[in-house]
N, C-alpha and C positions, 0 to 999 in steps of 0.2 A: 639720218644721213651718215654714212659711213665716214670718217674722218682717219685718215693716216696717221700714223704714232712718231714719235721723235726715236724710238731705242730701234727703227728698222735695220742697223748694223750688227748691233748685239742679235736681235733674232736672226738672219739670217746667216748667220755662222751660230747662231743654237741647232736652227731645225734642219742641219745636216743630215742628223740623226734620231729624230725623237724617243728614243729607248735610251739611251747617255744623253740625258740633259746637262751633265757635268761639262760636256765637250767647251759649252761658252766660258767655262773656267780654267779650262787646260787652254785652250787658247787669249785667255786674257789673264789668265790668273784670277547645270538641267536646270533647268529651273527649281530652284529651290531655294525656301529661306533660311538664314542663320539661325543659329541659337544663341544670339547675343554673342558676349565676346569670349568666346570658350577655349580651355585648356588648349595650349598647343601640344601636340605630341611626337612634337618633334624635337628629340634634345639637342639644346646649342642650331639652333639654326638659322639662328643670327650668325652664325660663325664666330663669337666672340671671346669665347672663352678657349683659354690653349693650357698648355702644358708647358712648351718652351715655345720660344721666338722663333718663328721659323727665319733663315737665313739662307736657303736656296731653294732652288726646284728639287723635286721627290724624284728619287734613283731608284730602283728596286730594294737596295740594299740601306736605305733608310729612305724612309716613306715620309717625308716630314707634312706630309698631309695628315698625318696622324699625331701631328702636334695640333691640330684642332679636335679640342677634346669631343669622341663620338665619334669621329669620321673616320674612313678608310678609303682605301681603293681595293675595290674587292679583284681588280683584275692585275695583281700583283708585278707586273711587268707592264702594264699603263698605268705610268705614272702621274695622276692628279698633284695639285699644287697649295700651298693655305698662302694666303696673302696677308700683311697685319703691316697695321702703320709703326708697331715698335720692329721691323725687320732693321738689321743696321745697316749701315753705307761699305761698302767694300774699298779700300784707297784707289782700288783698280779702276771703280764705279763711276760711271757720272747720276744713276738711281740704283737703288737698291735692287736686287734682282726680284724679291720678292715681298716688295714696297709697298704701299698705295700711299697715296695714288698712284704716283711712277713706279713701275716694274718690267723686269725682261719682254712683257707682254703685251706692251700701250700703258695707258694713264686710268683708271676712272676712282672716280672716289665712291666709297660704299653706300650702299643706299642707306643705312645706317650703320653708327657702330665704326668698328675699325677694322675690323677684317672679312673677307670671303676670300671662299674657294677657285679655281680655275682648271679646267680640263678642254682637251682637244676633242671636240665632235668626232674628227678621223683628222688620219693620218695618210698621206699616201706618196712613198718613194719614187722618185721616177715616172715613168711611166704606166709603172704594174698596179694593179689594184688593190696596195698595201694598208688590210684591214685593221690599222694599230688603232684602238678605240682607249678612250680615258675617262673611268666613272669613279664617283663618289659616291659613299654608303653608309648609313647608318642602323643602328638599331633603334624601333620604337621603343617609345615610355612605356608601353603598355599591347598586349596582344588587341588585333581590334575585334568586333562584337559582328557576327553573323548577322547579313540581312540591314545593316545598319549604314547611311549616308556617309562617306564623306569629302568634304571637300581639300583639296591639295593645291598648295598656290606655291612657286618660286617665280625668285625674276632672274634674267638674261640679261650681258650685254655683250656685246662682240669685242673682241680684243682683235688685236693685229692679224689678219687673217686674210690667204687671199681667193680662199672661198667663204662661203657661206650657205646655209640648210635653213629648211624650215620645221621640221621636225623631233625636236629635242623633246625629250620626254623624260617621265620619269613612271616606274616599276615597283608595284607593293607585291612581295614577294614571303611565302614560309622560309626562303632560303637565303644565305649570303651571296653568293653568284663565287664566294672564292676560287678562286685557279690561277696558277702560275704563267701565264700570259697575258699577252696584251689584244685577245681575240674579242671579237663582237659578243653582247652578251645576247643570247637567242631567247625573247620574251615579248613579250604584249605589251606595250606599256598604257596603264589605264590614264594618264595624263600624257597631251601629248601639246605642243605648242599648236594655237588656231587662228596664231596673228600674221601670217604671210613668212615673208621671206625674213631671218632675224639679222637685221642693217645696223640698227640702231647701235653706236656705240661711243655716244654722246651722254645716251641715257640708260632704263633699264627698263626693259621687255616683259611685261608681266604675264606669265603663264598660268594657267589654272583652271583645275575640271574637278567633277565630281563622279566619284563611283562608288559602290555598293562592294560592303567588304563580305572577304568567302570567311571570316571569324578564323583563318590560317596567317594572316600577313604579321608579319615578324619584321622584316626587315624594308626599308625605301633604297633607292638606286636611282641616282638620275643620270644621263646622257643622252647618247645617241646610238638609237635599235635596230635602225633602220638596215638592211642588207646591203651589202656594197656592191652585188651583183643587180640589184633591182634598185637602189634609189634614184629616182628620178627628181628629188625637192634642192638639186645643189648650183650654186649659179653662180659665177668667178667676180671678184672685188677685186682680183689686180690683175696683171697680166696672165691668159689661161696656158700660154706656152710656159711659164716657168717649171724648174724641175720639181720643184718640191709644190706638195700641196695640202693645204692642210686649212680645218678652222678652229680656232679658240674661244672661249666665251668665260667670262667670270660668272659665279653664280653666288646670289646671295636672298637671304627673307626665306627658308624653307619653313610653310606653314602648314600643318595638317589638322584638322579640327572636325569634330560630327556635326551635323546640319540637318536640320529634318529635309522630307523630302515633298514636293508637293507635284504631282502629277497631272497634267491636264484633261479635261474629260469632255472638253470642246476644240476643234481646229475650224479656221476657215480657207482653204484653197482657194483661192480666189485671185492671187495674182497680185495683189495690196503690198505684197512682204509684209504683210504685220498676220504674225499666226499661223502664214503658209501652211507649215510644217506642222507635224504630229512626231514631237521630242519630248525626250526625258529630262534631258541638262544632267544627263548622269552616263558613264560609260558602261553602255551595253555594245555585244555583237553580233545577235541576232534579233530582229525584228519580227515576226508576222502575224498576217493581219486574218482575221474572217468573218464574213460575214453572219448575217442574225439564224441562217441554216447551217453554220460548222463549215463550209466551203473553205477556203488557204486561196484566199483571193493578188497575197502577195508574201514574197518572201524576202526582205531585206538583209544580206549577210557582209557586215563589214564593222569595223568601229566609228564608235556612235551614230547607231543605225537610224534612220529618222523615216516618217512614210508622207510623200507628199502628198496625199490623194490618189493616186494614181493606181489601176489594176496592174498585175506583172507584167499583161500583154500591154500597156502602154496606155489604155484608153480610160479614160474619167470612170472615177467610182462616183456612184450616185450618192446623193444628199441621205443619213440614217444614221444609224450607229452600227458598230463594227466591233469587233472583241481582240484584243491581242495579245502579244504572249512577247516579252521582253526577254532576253536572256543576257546575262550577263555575268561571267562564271560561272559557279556555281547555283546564282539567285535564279530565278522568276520570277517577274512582275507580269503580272494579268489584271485583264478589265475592261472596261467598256470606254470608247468615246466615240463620239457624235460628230458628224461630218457635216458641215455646212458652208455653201456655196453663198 
């Protein structure tokens, strides 16, 4: 359940402008199983380790999100934030600006540890459709391995905000997404949130998928991918007339770890919800199915594509086995599974 923050004066004489965060200071002064409890490869993603204290929101012209050691904003004009319980009290302040629990941004306490990150899903001025996006970035421990599992977990919670999305994701990339704005970054993300609309900001949101690495990803990226001329996942938590619009979220627990993978080779359609589905529990985007003559009886094309039973024209596939062809990046998976009613 969404709950309102106490610092709602300080933010809205912050998010005048969201590219000068300074303003609020010139004005105040698949199914699959584990492998046990394996390597994280994600550096610092507890957020706990820094460099210096951070003591304001990140400007362009110092990033102090990059006082959590590891992290960046790769889109160097969206400005992301680090949060840490040693930030100081400002005389000016009734919280710290970049506190926790209390900060410019709501209250929450870390899911462990003393510090996370915080970035704006979007941004939008006015009226107009102002794509100002704020991610966070790091580089892995380690290049990942072609063809191999794995699974990627953060958690969410909503900060003061008076919308809200469902679709936060996050991006395993060869590349940094670096560039000197604060534009959408244009990518796929192989994690994407699968738990409704994200309200909670009480608590924290735990997100988490599995996908099969192309043995190129170099770099992780999390925010919001979504197109601002197409998203349709956003739905207002305060009043929807106001001028400014925006949502925020803290982010904290970034874990990535391999995982074997185990495939199913039986579904039942049947209407029970239990097994419906013929899934991977891993992110592919193409799907298709054929039958025991080579026929392409259907063709599933989206992310994480799943095949209910069903022919492309609509009507019941019959009880057998079927062969299909997974794609997902680079990989294919292929094989056989058995349909039973």
């Amino acid at each position: 359940m969404y709950r309102l923050k106490d610092t709602t004066t300080y933010l809205i004489l912050n998010y005048t402008y969201p590219l000068y965060k300074t303003f609020f200071y010139t004005q105040l002064v698949i199914l699959f199983s584990p492998i046990g409890f394996s390597q994280n490869l994600v550096y610092n993603g507890d957020f706990e380790i820094y460099s210096t204290c951070p003591d304001n929101t990140s400007i362009p012209t110092l990033m102090q999100i990059e006082y959590c050691t590891g992290w960046t904003a790769p889109r160097r004009q969206g400005t992301s934030d680090y949060f840490n319980v040693c930030s100081p009290l400002n005389p000016q302040q009734t919280v710290p600006t970049v506190g926790v629990p209390h900060n410019l941004f709501g209250s929450q306490e870390p899911l462990s540890g003393n510090g996370y990150v915080g970035l704006y899903g979007w941004f939008s001025f006015g009226y107009n459709l102002f794509e100002y996006r704020e991610y966070v970035q790091t580089k892995l421990a380690q290049h990942l391995q072609k063809g191999k599992a794995y699974k990627f977990s953060f958690n969410a919670s909503l900060a003061y905000s008076s919308y809200t999305i469902q679709k936060l994701g996050a991006v395993f990339s060869n590349e940094s997404f670096y560039e000197d704005n604060d534009d959408r970054i244009n990518a796929v993300p192989q994690i994407v949130n699968s738990n409704g609309y994200l309200l909670d900001s009480l608590g924290w949101t735990l997100i988490e998928g599995t996908f099969l690495a192309d043995g190129t990803e170099e770099y992780l990226t999390i925010g919001y991918f979504e197109d601002s001329m197409t998203m349709k996942d956003t739905i207002p938590i305060l009043d929807p007339n106001e001028y400014f619009h925006w949502c925020y979220f803290y982010i904290d627990n970034a874990r990535l770890e391999e995982v074997s993978l185990n495939i199913p080779n039986v579904f039942t359609p049947n209407g029970d919800h239990v097994n419906d589905n013929f899934e991977f529990g891993v992110f592919i985007t193409e799907l298709i199915i054929l039958d025991r003559w080579g026929n392409k009886i259907n063709h599933i094309v989206e992310p994480n594509a799943k095949w209910n039973g069903y022919l492309s024209n609509g009507e019941e596939a019959a009880e057998g086995t079927y062969f299909y062809k997974a794609i997902s990046g680079i990989n294919n998976l292929t094989g056989f599974v058995q349909l039973v009613r």
